[in-house]
C-alpha positions as CSV (number, residue, x, y, z in Angstrom):
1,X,-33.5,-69.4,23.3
2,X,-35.9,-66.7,25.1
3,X,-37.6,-64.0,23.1
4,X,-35.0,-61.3,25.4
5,X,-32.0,-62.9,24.7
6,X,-33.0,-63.1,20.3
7,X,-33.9,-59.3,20.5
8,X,-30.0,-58.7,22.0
9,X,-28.3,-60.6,19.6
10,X,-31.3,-59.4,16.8
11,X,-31.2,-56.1,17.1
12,X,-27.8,-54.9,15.5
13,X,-28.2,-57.0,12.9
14,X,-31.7,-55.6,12.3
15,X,-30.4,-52.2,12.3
16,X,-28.3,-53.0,9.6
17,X,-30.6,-54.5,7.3
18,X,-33.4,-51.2,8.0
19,X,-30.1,-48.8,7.2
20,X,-29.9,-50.8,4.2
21,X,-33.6,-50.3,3.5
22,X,-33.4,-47.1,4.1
23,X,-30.7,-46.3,1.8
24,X,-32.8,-48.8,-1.4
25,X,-36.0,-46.8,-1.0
26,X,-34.2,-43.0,-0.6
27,X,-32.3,-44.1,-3.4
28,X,-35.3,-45.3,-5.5
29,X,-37.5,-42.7,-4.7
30,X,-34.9,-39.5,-5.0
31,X,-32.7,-40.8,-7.8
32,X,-36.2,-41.8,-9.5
33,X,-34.6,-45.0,-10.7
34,X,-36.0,-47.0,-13.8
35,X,-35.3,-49.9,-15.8
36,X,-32.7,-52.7,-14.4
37,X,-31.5,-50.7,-11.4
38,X,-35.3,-50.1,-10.2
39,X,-36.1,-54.1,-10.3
40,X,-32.6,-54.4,-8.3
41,X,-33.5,-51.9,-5.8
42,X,-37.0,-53.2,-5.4
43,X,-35.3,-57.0,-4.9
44,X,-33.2,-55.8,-2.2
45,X,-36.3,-54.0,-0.9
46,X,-38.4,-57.0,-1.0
47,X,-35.3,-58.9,0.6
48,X,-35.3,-56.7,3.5
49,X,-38.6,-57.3,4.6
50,X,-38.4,-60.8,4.4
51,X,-36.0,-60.3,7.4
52,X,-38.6,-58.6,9.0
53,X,-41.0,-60.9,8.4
54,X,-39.0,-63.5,9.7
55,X,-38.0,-61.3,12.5
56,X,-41.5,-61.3,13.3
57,X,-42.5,-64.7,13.3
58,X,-39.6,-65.6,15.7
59,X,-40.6,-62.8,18.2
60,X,-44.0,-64.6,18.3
61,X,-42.5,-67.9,19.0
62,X,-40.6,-67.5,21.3
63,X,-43.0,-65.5,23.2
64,X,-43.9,-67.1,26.3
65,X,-47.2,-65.8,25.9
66,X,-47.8,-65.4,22.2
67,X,-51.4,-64.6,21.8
68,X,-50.8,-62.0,24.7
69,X,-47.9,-61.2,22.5
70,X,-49.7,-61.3,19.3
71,X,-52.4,-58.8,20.6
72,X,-50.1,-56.3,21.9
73,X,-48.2,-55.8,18.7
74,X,-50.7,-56.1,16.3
75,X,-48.8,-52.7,14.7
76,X,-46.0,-55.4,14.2
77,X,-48.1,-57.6,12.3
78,X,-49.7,-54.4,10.0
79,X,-46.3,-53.5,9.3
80,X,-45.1,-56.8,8.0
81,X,-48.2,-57.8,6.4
82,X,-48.9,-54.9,4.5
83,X,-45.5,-53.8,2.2
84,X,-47.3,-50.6,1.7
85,X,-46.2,-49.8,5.0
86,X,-43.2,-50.9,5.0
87,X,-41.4,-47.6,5.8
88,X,-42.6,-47.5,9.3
89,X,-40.1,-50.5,9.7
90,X,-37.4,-48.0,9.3
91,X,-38.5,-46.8,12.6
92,X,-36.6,-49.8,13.9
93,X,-33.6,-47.2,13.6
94,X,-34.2,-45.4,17.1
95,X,-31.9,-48.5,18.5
96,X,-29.3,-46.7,16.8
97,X,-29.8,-43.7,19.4
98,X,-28.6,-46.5,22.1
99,X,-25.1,-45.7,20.9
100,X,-25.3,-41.8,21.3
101,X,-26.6,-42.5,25.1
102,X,-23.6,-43.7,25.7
103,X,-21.8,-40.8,24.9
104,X,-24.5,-38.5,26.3
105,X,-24.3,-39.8,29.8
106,X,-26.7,-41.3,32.1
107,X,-29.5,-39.1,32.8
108,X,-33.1,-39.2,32.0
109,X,-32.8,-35.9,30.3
110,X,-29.9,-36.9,28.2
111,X,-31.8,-39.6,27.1
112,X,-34.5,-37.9,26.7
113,X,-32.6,-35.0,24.5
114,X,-31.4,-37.9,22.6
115,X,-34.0,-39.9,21.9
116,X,-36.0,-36.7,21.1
117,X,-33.7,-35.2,18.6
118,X,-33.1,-38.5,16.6
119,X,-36.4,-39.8,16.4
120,X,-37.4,-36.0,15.4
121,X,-34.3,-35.7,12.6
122,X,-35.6,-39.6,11.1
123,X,-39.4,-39.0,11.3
124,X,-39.0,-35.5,9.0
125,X,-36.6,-38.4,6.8
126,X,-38.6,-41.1,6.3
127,X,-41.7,-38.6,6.4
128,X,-40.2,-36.6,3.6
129,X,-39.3,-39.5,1.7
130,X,-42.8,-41.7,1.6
131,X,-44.4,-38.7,1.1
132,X,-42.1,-37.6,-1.9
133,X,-42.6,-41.4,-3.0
134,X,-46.6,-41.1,-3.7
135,X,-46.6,-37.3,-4.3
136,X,-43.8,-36.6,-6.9
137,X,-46.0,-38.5,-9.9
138,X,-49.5,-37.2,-8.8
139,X,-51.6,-35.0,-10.8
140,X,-51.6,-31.3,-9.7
141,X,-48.6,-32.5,-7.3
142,X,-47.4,-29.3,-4.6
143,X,-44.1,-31.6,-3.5
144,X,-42.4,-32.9,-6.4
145,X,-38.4,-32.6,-4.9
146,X,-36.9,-34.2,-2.5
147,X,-36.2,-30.7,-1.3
148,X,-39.5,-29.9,-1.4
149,X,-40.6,-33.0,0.7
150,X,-37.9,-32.2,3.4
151,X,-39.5,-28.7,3.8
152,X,-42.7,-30.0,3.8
153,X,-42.5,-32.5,6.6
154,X,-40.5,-30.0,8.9
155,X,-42.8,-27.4,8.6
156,X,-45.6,-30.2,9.2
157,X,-44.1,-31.9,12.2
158,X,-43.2,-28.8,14.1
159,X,-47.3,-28.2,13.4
160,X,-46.4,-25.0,11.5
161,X,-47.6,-25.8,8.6
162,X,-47.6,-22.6,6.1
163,X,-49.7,-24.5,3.5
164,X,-47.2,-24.0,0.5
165,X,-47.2,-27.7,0.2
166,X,-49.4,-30.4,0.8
167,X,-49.9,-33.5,-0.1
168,X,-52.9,-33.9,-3.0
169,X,-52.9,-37.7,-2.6
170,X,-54.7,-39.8,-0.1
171,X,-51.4,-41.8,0.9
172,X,-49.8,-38.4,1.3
173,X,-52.6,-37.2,3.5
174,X,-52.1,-40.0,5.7
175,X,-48.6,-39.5,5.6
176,X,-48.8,-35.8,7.0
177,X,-51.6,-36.9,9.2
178,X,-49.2,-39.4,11.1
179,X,-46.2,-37.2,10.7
180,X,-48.6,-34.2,12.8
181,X,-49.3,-36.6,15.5
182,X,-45.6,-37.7,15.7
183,X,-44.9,-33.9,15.8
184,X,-47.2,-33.3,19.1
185,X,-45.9,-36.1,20.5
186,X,-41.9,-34.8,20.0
187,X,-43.0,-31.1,21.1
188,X,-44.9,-33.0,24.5
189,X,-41.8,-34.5,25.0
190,X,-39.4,-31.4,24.9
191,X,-41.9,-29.3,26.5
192,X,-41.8,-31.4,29.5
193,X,-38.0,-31.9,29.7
194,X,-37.8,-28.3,29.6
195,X,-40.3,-27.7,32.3
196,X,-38.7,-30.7,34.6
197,X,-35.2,-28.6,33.9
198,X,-36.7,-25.5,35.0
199,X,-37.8,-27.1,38.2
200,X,-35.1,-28.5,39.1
201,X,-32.9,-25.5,38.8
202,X,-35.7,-23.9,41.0
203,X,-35.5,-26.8,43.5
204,X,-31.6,-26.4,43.4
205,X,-31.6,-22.4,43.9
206,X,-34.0,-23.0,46.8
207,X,-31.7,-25.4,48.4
208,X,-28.2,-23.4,47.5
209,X,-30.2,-20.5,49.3
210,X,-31.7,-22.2,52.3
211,X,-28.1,-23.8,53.0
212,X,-26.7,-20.2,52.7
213,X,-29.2,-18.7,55.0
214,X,-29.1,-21.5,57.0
215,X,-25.3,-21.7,57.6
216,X,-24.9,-18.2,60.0
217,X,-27.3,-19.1,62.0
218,X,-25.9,-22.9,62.9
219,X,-22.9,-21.0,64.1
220,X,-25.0,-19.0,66.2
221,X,-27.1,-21.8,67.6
222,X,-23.5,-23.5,68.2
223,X,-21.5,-20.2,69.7
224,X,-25.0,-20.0,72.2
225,X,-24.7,-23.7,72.7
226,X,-20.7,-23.4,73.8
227,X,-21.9,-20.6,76.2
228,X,-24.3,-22.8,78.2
229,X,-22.3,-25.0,78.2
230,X,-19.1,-23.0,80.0
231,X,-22.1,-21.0,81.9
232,X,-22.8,-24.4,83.7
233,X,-19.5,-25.3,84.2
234,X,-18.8,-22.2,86.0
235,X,-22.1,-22.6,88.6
236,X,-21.1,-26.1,89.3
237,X,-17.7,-25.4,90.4
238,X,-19.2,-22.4,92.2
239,X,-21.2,-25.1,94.2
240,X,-18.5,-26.8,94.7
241,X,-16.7,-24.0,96.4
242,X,-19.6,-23.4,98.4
243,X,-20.1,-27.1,99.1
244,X,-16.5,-27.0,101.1
C-alpha cells in the first residue's frame, strides 16, 4: 500500500478518533471530572493517541522517502512524542472542513472562506480549552471558566487583547503565544481574500465598462465598413458602364 492511498482510507477514520478526543479532554477539563470517571476519560485519552502514534509510524513507513519524510514533519513527531501536546492533534479536524467545500462550491475563495472560518472557530476551541486546562487550578488564576477561557482566546486571536485575562502560567503563556500567531496568520488570510475580491470586482467593472463603451462604436466601425463597401460597388459598375 502507498503512503497516499493510507492517508484516503486513514483520514475519516482519524477524524473520528480526534472528535472523540476532543470530546474526552473538553469533557475532563470543563466538567472538572475526578475519581473513576477522570481515570476513564484519561484511558480513552491515552487510547487515542496510541492511534496517532500508530498513525504516525505507518506514514513513515510507507514513505518512499522516509528520512526526507521524517525531517519534514518533525512537528508530527513532537506531537506524538510529547502527550503534553497532545491537543495540537486535534488540529487533525480541518479534514472535516473537506465536507463543507462541497457544499460551498469550487472556488479558491470558498475554500478559502471555509477553511478560514473553521480553523478560526476550532483554534479559539481547543485554544480555550488547553488554556482553561493549566489555568483554572493556578495560583492567582485570571481564567478559571470555561467561559472565561472562550473569551479569552477570541479576544487573543483576533490580537485584541483587552488584558482582562491572561494566562499566569508558563503553559498558558505559550498557549496564548501560539494562539496570537495562529490569529495573524487567519487575519493574513482574510485580508487577502478580501483584497483579491475587491480586485476582481474592479477587474470585472472595468471589463463590463470597456464592453459597454466599446459596443457603439463596433457598430459604427461596421455601418462605415458596409458604406465602403457599397461605395466600391457603385464605382466599379460605373466603370463598367464606361468600359462599354
Amino acid at each position: 500500500m502507498t503512503q497516499q492511498r493510507y492517508r484516503d482510507r486513514a483520514d475519516w477514520p482519524l477524524t473520528v478518533t480526534a472528535l472523540v478526543f476532543l470530546g474526552a479532554y473538553a469533557w475532563q477539563v470543563i466538567g472538572r471530572v475526578e475519581g473513576s470517571a477522570a481515570l476513564w476519560l484519561e484511558g480513552v485519552m491515552w487510547v487515542t493517541w496510541g492511534i496517532f502514534a500508530l498513525d504516525y509510524a505507518a506514514n513513515l513507513w510507507l514513505s518512499t522517502d522516509r528520512w526526507d519524510w521524517f525531517v519534514r514533519n518533525l512537528h508530527e513527531l513532537l506531537i506524538v512524542a510529547l502527550p503534553l501536546l497532545r491537543p495540537l492533534r486535534l488540529l487533525r479536524l480541518v479534514t472535516l472542513l473537506s465536507v463543507l467545500h462541497r457544499t460551498l462550491g469550487d472556488t479558491l475563495r470558498g475554500r478559502v472562506v471555509t477553511y478560514v472560518a473553521g480553523s478560526a472557530a476550532m483554534l479559539v476551541f481547543v485554544g480555550a480549552l488547553a488554556v482553561l486546562d493549566v489555568e483554572q487550578s493556578a495560583p492567582d488564576a485570571k481564567i478559571v471558566t470555561f467561559g472565561d477561557a472562550l473569551w479569552w482566546a477570541m479576544t487573543t486571536i483576533t490580537t485584541v487583547g483587552y488584558g482582562d485575562m491572561y494566562p499566569v502560567t508558563p503553559i498558558g503563556r505559550m498557549v496564548a503565544a501560539a494562539l496570537m500567531m495562529s490569529g495573524i496568520a487567519v487575519l493574513g488570510v482574510v485580508t487577502a481574500s478580501i483584497a483579491s475580491w475587491l480586485v476582481q470586482r474592479v477587474e470585472d467593472t472595468a471589463e463590463t465598462t470597456a464592453d459597454a463603451m466599446e459596443e457603439p462604436i463596433r457598430e459604427e466601425v461596421a455601418d462605415l465598413v458596409a458604406e465602403i463597401t457599397s461605395l466600391r460597388r457603385e464605382i466599379a459598375e460605373l466603370k463598367e458602364q464606361r468600359a462599354l
